[in-house]
C-alpha positions in Angstrom: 37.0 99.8 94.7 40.4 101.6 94.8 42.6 101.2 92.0 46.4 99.8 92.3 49.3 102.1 91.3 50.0 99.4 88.4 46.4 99.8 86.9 46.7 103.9 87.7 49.8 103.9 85.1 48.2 101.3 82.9 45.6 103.9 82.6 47.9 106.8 81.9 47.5 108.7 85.3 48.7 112.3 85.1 50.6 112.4 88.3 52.8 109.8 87.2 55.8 110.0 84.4 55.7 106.9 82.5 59.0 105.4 82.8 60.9 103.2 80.2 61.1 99.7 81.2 64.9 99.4 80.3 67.5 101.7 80.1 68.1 103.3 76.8 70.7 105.2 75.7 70.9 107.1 71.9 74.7 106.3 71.5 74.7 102.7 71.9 72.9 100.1 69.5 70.7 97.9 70.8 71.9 95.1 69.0 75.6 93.8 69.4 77.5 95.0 65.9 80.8 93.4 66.9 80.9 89.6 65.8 81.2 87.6 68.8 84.1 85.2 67.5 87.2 87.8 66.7 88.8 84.7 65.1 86.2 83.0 62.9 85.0 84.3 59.7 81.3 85.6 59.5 80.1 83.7 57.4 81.6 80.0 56.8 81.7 78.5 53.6 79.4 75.3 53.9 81.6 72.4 53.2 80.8 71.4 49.6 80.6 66.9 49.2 82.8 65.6 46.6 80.5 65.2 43.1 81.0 61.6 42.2 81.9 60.8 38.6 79.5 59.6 36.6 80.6 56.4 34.8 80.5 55.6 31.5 77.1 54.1 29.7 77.5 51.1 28.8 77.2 50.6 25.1 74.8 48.0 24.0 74.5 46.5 20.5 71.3 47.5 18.1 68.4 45.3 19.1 67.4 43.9 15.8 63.4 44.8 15.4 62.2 41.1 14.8 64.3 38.8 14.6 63.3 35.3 12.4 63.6 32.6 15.1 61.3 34.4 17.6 57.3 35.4 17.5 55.7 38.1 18.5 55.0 38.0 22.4 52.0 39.0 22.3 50.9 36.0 20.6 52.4 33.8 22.0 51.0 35.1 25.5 47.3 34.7 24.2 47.2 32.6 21.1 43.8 33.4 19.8 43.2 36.7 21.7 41.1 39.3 19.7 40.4 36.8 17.1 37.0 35.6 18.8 33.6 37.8 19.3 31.5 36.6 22.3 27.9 37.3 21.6 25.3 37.1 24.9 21.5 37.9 25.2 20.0 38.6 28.0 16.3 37.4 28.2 
């Protein structure tokens, strides 16, 4: 099987000079150090959104801790809760 001309430089024949696959040049960069817009600044400031105010708490009056013409809630949700023991054998 004769080999192709591709697979001789693949394999680093002698006879051949391997040769660059683009043109390169060491006075020119390869990347592009001019910014492309003249004009435009490099980097834009983001546009910052508007920072709402914060309103006022409204102030609410001292809760009073029990007051007389009310019961506790939790008794009045279970009246009698807690207050019985359930005892069950099982045979």
């Amino acid at each position: 099987m004769s080999s192709t001309p591709l697979l001789d430089r693949w394999r680093g024949d002698p006879d051949e000079p391997e040769e660059p696959e683009g043109p390169t040049t060491p006075d020119k960069p390869t990347a592009p150090s001019k910014h492309q817009f003249p004009g435009s600044p490099k980097f834009p400031d983001k546009p910052k959104a508007p920072t709402p105010e914060k309103p006022d708490s409204p102030t609410l009056p001292d809760a009073p801790e029990n007051p007389e013409d009310r019961a506790d809630s939790r008794v009045e949700a279970f009246p009698g809760a807690g207050l019985r023991v359930v005892l069950a054998q099982v045979a």
